[in-house]
C-alpha positions, -999 to 999 in steps of 0.1 A, spaced: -404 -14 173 -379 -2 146 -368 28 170 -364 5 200 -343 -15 180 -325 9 164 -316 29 198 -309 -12 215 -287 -23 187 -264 15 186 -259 7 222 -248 -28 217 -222 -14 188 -211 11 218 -205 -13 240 -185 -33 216 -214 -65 215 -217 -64 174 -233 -98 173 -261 -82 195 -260 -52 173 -267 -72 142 -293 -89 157 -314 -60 166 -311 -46 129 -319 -79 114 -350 -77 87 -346 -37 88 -344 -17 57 -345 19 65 -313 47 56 -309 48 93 -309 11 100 -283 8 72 -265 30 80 -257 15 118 -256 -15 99 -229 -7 81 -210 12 110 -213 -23 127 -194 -40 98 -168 -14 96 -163 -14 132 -160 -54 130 -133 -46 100 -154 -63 76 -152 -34 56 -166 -46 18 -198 -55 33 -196 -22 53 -190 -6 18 -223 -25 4 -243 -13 35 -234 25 31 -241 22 -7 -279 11 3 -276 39 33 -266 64 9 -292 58 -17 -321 63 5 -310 92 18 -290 109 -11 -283 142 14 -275 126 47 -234 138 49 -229 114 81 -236 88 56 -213 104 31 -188 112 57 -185 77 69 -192 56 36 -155 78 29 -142 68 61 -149 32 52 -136 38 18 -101 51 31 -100 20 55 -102 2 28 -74 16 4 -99 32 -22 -88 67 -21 -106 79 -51 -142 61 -38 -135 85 0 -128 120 -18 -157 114 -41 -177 105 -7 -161 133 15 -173 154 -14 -209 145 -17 -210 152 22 -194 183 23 -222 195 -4 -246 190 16 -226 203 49 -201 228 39 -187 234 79 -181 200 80 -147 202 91 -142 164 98 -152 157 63 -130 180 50 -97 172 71 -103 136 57 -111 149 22 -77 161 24 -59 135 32 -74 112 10 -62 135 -14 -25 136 -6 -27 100 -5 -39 103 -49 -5 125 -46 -37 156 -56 -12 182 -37 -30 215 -47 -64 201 -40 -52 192 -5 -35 223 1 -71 243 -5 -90 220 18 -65 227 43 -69 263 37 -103 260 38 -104 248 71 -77 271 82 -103 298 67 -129 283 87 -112 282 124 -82 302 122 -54 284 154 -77 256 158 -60 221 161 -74 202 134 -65 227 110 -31 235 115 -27 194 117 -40 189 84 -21 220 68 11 208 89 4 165 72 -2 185 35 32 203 41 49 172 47 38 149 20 47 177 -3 79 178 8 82 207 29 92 192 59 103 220 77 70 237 74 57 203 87 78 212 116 72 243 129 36 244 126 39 212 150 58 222 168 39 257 174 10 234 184 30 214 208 41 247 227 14 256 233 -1 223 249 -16 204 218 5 173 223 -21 148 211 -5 114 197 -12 124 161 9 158 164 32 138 175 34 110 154 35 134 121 60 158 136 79 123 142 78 119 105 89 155 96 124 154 122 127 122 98 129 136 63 142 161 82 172 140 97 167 143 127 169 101 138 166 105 172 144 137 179 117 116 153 118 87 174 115 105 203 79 118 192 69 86 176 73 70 207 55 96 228 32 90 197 32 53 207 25 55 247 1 79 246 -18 58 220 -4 19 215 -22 11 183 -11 -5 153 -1 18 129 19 41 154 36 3 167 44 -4 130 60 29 125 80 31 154 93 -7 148 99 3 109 119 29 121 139 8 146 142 -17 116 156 5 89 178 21 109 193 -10 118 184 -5 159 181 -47 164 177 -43 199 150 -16 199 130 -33 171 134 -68 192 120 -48 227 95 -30 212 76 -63 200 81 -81 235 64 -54 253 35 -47 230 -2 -51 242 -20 -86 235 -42 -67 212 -14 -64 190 -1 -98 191 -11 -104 155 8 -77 142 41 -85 165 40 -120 145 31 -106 112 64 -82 118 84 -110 131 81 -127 94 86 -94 75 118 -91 91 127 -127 76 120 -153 104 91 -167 102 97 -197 130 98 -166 154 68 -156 142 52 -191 145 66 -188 184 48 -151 186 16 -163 171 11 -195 192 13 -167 221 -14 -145 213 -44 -145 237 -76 -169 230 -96 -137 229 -76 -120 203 -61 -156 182 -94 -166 163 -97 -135 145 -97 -127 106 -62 -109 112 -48 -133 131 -50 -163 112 -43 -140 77 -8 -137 98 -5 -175 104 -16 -183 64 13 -156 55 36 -168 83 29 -207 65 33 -193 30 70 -182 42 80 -215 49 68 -230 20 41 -247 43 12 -252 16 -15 -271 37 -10 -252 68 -16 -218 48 -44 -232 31 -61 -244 64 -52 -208 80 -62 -191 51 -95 -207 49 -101 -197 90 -96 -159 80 -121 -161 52 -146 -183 72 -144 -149 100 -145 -122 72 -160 -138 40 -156 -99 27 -120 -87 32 -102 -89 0 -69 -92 19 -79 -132 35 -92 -142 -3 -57 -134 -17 -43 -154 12 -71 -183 3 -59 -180 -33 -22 -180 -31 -29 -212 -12 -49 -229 -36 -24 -224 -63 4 -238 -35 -19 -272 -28 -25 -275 -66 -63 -267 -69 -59 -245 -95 -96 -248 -104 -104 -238 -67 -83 -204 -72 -90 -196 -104 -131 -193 -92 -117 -175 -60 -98 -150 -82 -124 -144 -110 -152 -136 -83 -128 -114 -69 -117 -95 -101 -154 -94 -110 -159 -73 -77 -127 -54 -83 -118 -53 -119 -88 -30 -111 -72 -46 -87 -42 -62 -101 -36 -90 -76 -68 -106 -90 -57 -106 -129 -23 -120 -115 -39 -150 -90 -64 -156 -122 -37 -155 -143 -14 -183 -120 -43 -205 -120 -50 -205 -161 -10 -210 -164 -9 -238 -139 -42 -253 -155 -25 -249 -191 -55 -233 -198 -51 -211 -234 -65 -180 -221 -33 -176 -205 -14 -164 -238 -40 -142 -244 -34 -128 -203 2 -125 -200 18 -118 -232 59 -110 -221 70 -103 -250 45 -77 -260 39 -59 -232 70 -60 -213 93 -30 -232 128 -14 -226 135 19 -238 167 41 -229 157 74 -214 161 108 -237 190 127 -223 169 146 -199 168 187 -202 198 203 -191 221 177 -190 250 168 -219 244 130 -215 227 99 -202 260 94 -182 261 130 -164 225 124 -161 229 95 -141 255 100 -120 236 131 -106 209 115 -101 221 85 -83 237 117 -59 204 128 -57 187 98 -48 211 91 -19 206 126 -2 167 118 -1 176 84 12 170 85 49 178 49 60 205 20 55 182 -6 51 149 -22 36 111 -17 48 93 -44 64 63 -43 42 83 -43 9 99 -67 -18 129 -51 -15 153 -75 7 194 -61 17 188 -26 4 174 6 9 148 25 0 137 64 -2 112 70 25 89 90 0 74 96 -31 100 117 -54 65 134 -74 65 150 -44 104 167 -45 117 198 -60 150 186 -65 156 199 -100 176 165 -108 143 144 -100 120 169 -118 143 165 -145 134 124 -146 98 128 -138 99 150 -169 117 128 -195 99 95 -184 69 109 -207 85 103 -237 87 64 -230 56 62 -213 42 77 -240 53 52 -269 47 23 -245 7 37 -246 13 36 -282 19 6 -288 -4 -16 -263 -35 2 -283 -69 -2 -266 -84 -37 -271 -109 -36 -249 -106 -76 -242 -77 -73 -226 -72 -56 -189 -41 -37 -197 -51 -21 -230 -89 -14 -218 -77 14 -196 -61 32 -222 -66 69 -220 -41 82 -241 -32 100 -207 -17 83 -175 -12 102 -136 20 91 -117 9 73 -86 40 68 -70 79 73 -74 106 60 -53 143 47 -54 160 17 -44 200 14 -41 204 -28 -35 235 -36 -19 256 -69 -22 229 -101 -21 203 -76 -24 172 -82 -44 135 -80 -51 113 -111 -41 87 -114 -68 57 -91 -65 29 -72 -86 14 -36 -78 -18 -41 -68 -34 -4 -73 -10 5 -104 -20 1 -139 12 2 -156 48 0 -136 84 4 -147 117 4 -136 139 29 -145 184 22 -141 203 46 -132 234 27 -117 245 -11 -123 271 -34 -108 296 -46 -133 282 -80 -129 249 -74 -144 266 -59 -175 286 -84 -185 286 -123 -176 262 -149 -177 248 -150 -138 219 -127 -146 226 -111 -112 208 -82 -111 187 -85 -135 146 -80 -140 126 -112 -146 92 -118 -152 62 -146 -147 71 -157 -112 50 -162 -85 61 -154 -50 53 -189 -36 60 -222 -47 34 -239 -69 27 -273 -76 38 -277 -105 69 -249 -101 63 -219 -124 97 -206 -133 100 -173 -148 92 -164 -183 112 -136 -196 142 -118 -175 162 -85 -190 197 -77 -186 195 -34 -179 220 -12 -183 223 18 -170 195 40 -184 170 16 -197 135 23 -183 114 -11 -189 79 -8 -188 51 -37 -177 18 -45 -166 15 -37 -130 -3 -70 -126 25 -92 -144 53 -108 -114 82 -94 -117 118 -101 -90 153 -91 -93 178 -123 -92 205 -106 -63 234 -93 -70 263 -104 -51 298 -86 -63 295 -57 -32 285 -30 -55 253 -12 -60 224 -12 -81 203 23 -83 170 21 -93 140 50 -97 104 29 -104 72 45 -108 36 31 -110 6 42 -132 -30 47 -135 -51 64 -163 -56 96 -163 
């Protein structure tokens, strides 16, 4: 009966019938039954019960690696890099010629910025099929996010030549004539990226593109003539680029088949969150959940709501069941963190202290350099040559700015080493000095040591500034000066300058910030990455230069 089953409910997954496919698996325990259990969740996107399901899988059979192998899949879906390389790991133990496993394992490691382990897996396969296609692709995405573009490149394009023109060559060659700059050849292959394969991520890239490079008219065509599949995303686009009544408009057009899905009303709560809509983004929210109880992503939305419609009780359960399933997740600490402030509830002293664990330090003169000012204005220079676009991402909290398209851990340029080198100092003391009480989320993970998890620079032009935001995988985050209109440096406006405690919605009762911090140029102030934090915008036509970094124990 259980092989029946088994063999009835894989075809129903194949065929795309998952209720079917969970219906035949029903009441069965076995690795294998699992296993397909848990492809059926991922497949469905509901990937933290996936993530339970492969866990079970895994256990009863400890040297399956197409349990491994997926359980890191699932892992990497879900943003949980260091869970997939530990799981690509286990399953190329047991497989070593497991050269899927292994091209995966790789990238998950570029994604932890681990360059030189990801170089050797890509050797290793290299080793293992000398030409072959997924080889040279990994080598060729390795090359890239270390910085070596050009490398990127030609390996690409070797494979192109000679008739390996699959969408993903394309769409990371697309990347490389970016950093590259080379606008128009890297749109060119992101949009042969794009028809030969019309997904989401390759839609989102090529519109990105379109947005930062300030092509209105492509970005605008592109959304009108994507597939109903991607309806969802068109809309949740439409209100990144600041118009969320358009996005309404987009939403309402979406096909039955594809509007009563998880993603689709996690757009609408976001869409209803924009314009300060608190019931609507409640009700939304609480459709996404009801459609995938698991994801992570609809529970914030749920939560963010509560705390908009007052039930601070409501959201302070929601985020503390949440935290308790991800106790590094930052977004949960903040959301619990709301509700105790909005509840006046005392734990939230002993949460969010400002004053103790928000800290300005000016930089050391870094190595090589006669002064913080020659210091600065290099690397402000610097900055700008590895700045590829004139304006913001979609998918950031930067708004009327730009930002640099990658992480600067991974450049050579002897002005940026220079900073990633005298950051320690600061970073350092600030360790220091928040000790390691293990009661509190900050201090707990206290090493002594810390890894650099990203690097990036943002120059905000005039009315630029950063809606209010946490860093949801960091640990600790910062933001480092190294250029400063004249208005934030003298005057009472407090344009430009850092603030803290500050949700990103409107709460009932309003939470106004808590602490703000004039910079000047120089001054690297270090936080908790779960702590809001915004820039009031600056409005005088000059520029403000900025270089953060995020955080994690070492």
């Amino acid at each position: 009966m259980s092989d029946s089953a088994l063999r009835e409910a894989y075809a129903a997954m194949q065929g795309g019938d998952l209720e079917r496919a969970r219906l035949r698996l029903r009441g069965l325990d076995s690795p294998m039954a699992l296993h397909l259990s848990a492809l059926v969740e991922k497949r469905s996107g509901r990937h933290q019960r996936a993530a339970e399901l492969f866990e079970r899988a895994g256990a009863g059979d400890p040297h399956n690696p197409e349990i491994a192998n997926n359980q890191g899949l699932n892992a990497r879906a879900m943003g949980d890099h260091a869970a997939a390389v530990e799981a690509f790991s286990r399953a190329l133990a047991v497989k070593p010629d497991f050269a899927s496993a292994r091209q995966s394992l790789s990238r998950s490691l570029v994604a932890l910025e681990r360059w030189q382990e990801a170089e050797e897996q890509a050797h290793a396969l290299l080793a293992a099929a000398p030409g072959e296609r997924k080889a040279l692709y990994t080598l060729a995405s390795v090359r890239l996010e270390q910085g070596d573009a050009e490398a990127a490149d030609q390996i690409l394009s070797r494979l192109i030549a000679r008739g390996d023109a699959a969408p993903a060559i394309h769409f990371v060659r697309g990347r490389a004539k970016l950093e590259l700059d080379r606008l128009e050849d890297g749109i060119s292959d992101l949009q042969k990226a794009y028809e030969q394969a019309p997904d989401e991520l390759a839609l989102r890239t090529l519109a990105g593109v379109y947005w930062m490079s300030r092509q209105r008219q492509a970005f605008d065509t592109l959304l009108a003539r994507a597939p109903a599949p991607l309806g969802a995303a068109v809309a949740d686009m439409l209100r990144q680029s600041g118009e969320p009544d358009a996005a309404e408009e987009r939403w309402r057009q979406i096909p039955d088949t594809h509007r009563d899905t998880a993603q689709a009303w996690r757009v609408k709560s976001n869409i209803h969150q924009d314009q300060g809509r608190a019931g609507a983004a409640l009700e939304a929210a609480e459709r996404a959940v009801a459609r995938d109880p698991a994801d992570p992503v609809g529970v914030d939305l749920l939560a963010s709501a509560q705390l908009m419609c007052a039930r601070s009780h409501e959201a302070l359960e929601t985020a503390r069941i949440m935290r308790a399933r991800q106790p590094l997740a930052q977004n949960w600490i903040a959301l619990e963190a709301t509700a105790l402030r909005q509840l006046g509830a005392p734990e939230y002293e002993h949460l969010v202290r400002v004053e103790e664990h928000v800290r300005a330090y000016e930089l050391p003169v870094p190595e090589g350099y006669d002064s913080l000012e020659q210091f600065n204005a290099e690397f402000a220079a610097a900055l700008d040559r590895h700045r590829r676009f004139s304006f913001h991402p979609l998918n950031q909290s930067l708004r009327r700015g730009a930002q640099t398209a990658r992480s600067l851990t991974s450049m050579q340029d002897p002005v940026v080493r220079a900073y990633l080198a005298a950051v320690d100092g600061p970073i350092r003391a600030y360790m220091s000095q928040i000790g390691r009480d293990r009661d509190h989320p900050l201090s707990a993970r206290n090493t002594g040591e810390y890894t650099m998890a990203g690097c990036w620079s943002v120059r905000l032009q005039g009315g630029g500034r950063h809606v209010d935001h946490i860093h949801p995988q960091g640990w600790i985050s910062s933001a480092y000066y190294a250029e400063l209109p004249e208005e934030t440096l003298s005057g009472d406006s407090k344009a430009g300058w850092i603030r803290f405690g500050q949700p990103p919605f409107p709460c009932d009762p309003p939470l106004p910030a808590e602490r703000w911090i004039r910079p000047k140029a120089g001054t690297l102030v270090l936080f908790p990455s779960f702590l809001w934090h915004g820039t009031e915008p600056i409005y005088d036509g000059s520029s403000r230069v900025t270089a953060p970094f995020d955080l994690v124990p070492a």
